[in-house]
C-alpha positions as CSV (number, residue, x, y, z in Angstrom):
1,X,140.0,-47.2,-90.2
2,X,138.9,-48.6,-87.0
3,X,139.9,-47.5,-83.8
4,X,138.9,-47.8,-79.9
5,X,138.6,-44.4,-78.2
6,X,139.1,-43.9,-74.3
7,X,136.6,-41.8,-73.7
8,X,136.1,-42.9,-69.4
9,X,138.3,-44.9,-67.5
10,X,137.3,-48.1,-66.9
11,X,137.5,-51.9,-68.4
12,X,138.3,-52.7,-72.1
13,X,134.9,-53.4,-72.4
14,X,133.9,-49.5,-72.0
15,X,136.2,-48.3,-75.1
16,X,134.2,-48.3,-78.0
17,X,134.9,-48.9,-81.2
18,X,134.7,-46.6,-83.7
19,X,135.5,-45.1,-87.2
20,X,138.4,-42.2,-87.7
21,X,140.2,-41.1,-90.2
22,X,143.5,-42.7,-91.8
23,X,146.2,-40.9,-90.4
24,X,148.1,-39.0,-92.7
25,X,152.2,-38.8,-91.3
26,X,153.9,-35.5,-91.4
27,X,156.5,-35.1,-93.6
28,X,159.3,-36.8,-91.1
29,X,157.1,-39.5,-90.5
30,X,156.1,-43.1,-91.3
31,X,153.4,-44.9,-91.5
32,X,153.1,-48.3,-90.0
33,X,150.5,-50.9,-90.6
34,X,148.8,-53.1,-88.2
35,X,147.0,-55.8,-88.8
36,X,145.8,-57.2,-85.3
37,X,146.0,-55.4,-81.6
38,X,144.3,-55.9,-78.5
39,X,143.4,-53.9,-75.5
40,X,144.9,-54.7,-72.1
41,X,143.3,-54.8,-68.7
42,X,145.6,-51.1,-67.6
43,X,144.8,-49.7,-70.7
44,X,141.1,-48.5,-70.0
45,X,141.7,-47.3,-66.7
46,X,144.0,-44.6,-68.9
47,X,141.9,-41.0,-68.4
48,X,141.2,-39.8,-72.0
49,X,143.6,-37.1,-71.6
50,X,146.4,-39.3,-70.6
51,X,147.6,-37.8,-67.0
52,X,147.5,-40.7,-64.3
């Protein structure tokens, strides 16, 4: 599947898109499709680690 990874903050136009995995849920889990998302304008300035 396709997938855009935050690897630096910055705009959307810095998180590339690349191939992963499917994801595989655990044995609680679900697994939800998606057929369209889009990144917004807060989203790259995320750090890849996720602390603000």
């Amino acid at each position: 599947m396709r997938a855009m990874i935050a690897q630096q903050p910055g705009p959307p136009e810095v998180l590339p898109v690349v191939e992963v995995p499917d994801p595989r849920p655990g044995p609680d889990g679900v697994l939800v499709a998606v057929a369209a998302a889009a990144p917004r304008s807060p989203d790259g300035s995320v750090p890849p680690n996720g602390a603000a």
